[in-house]
N, C-alpha and C positions, 0 to 999 in steps of 0.2 A: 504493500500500500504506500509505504514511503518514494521508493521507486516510481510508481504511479504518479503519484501525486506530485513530484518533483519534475520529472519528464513530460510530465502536461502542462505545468505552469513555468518552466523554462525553457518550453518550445511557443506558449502564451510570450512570453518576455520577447522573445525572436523572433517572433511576429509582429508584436507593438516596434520594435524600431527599425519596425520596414514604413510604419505606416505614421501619419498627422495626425496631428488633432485632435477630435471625439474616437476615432479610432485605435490613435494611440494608446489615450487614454482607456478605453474599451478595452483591450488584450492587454494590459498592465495588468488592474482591476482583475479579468480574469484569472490569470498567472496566480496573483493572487492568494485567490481563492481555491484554483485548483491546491498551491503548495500549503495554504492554511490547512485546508480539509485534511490533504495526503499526512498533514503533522498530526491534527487530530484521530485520524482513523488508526495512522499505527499505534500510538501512546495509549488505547482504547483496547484493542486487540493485546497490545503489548503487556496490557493490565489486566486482562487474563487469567497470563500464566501467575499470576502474582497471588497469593493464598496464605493467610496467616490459620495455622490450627487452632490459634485459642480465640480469633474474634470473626463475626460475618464483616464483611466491609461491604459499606454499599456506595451511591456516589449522590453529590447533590447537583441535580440537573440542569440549574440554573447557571452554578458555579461551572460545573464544567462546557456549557454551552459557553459563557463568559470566555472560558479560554481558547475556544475557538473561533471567538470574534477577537479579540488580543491577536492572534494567530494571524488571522487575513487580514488587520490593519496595519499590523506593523510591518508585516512581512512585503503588504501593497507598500506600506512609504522607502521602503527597500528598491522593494522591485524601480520606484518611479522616480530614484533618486538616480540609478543606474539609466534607466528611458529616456532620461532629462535629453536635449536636442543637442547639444555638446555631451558626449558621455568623453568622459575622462578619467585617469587613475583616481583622482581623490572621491570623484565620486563612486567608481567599483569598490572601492575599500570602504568608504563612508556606508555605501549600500548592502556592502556585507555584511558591514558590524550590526545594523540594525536586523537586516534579515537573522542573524544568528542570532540576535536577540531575541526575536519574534518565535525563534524557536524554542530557545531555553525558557521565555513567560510563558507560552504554552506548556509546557509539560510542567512546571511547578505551578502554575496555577491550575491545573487541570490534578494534581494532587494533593491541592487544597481543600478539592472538593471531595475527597472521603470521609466518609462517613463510620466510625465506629468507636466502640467503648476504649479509646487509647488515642495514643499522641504521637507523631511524627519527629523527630531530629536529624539533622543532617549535617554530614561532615562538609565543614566548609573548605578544607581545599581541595576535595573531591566535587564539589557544587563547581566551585571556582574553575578546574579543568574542565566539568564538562559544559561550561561555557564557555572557554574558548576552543574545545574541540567544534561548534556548532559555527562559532564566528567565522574559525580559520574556512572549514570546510564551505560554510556557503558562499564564502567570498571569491573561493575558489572554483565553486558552479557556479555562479555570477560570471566568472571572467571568460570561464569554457563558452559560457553559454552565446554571450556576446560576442567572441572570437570566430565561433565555430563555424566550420567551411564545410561540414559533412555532416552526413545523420551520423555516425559514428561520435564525431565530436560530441553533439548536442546528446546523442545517450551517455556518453562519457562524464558530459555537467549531469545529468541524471541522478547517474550512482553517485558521484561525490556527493549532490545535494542530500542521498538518500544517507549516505554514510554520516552526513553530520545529521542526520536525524536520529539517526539510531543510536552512534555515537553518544549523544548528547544523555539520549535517554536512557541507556545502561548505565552509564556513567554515573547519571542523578539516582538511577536506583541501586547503586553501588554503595550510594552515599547515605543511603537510607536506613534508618534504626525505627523499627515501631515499638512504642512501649504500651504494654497492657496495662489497663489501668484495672484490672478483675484478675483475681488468682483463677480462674473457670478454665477449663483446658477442654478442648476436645467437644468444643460445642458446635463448631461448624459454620454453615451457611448457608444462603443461597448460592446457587451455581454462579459463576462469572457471566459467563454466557446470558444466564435470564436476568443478571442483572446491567450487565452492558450491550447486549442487545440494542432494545430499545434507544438506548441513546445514539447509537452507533448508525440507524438506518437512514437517519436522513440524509447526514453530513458523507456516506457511502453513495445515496440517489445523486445528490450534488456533483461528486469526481464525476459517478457516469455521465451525466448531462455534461460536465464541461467538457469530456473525450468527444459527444458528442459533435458539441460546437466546433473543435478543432479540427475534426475529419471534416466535417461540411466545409470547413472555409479555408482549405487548405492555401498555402503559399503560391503563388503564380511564378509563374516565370520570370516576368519584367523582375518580378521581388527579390525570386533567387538569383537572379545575374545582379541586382543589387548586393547584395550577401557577398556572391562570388567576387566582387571588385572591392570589396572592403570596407563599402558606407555602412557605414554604423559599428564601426570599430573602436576602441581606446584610442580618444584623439578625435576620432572624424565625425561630423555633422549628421546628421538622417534628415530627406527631408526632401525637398526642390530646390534642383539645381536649376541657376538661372543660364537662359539663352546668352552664350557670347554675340556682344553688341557685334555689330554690320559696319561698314566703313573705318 
């Protein structure tokens, strides 16, 4: 799902900086929201496997929607700092640091939202790498993604974006101590599954619709021989080029 939702919304990015205006902004926006979601679903699934024997944990819906809106805002002013009409180094690195940010608030606010008889700790210089395992990494699918001359590239920004997702989040659950606040042992729960389910299915309907839109509107040609000459590169303009004057 990280994969996914990274490879939709940084092939969204490399779209927007073929294109102006309402459009631009349009495939930002999406990008987005595909990579918001792609954070949310895995952190979701990823929560799962996660089971304490002495307490049920459940999740608060609101809080963890919460971090999925965190997720695709910040991640959009990422994305749109990089779109900007001059994209330049300070802004791929400016753009990164927030997208990895956008990553690491998602998953701790999305762990805020448990639910049960105990309390959460976490080791801060394990917190602390794996936010900059999230920073490093998505600055670095920022820069593939923008550079990139091939489908090969552009899956290339994929995985890495995938890997600072995942990264990030074993990392912060590396970091993680739960303390029970009940001597009770062995009491169990609800399944993961029927209790993340439900939360899981729309923000899952969402990626497929945005795959959707991406096939529909695929890249033209004029765009990709844009691509292939280098407009819209670290350094260079996106955009209309003007007629050379006559006489």
């Amino acid at each position: 799902m990280a994969m996914l939702g990274s490879a939709l919304g940084l092939r969204c990015t490399v779209r927007g900086l073929t294109a102006v205006g309402r459009r631009r902004a349009g495939w930002l926006a999406l990008g987005a929201v595909a990579i918001g979601t792609g954070i949310f679903t895995m952190h979701f699934i990823g929560m799962m496997g996660f089971t304490s024997p002495a307490l049920p944990i459940g999740y608060d819906t609101t809080i963890s929607y919460a971090s999925l809106a965190l997720a695709i805002l910040v991640v959009g002013l990422g994305l749109f700092l990089v779109g900007r009409r001059h994209t330049s180094v300070p802004a791929l690195l400016t753009g990164g640091v927030v997208t990895g940010l956008g990553v690491a608030g998602m998953h701790y606010l999305g762990m805020a939202g448990m639910r049960m008889e105990g309390s959460l700790a976490y080791d801060p210089v394990i917190v602390a790498l794996s936010v900059v395992v999230a920073v490093v990494a998505a600055t670095a699918a920022l820069w593939f993604a923008v550079a990139a001359r091939s489908l090969g590239a552009a899956l290339g920004a994929g995985v890495i974006m995938a890997v600072a997702v995942n990264g990030m989040h074993y990392l912060g659950m590396g970091a993680l101590t739960l303390h029970a606040h009940t001597e009770a042992v062995g009491l169990g729960g609800r399944a993961p599954l029927e209790t993340l389910m439900p939360i899981l299915i729309g923000p899952i309907v969402l990626l497929i619709l945005v795959g959707f839109v991406v096939g529909l509107d695929p890249m033209t040609a004029d765009e990709l021989n844009t691509r292939s000459r280098g407009v819209g590169t670290p350094g260079r303009p996106v955009g209309r080029v003007a007629a050379p004057q006559r006489g």
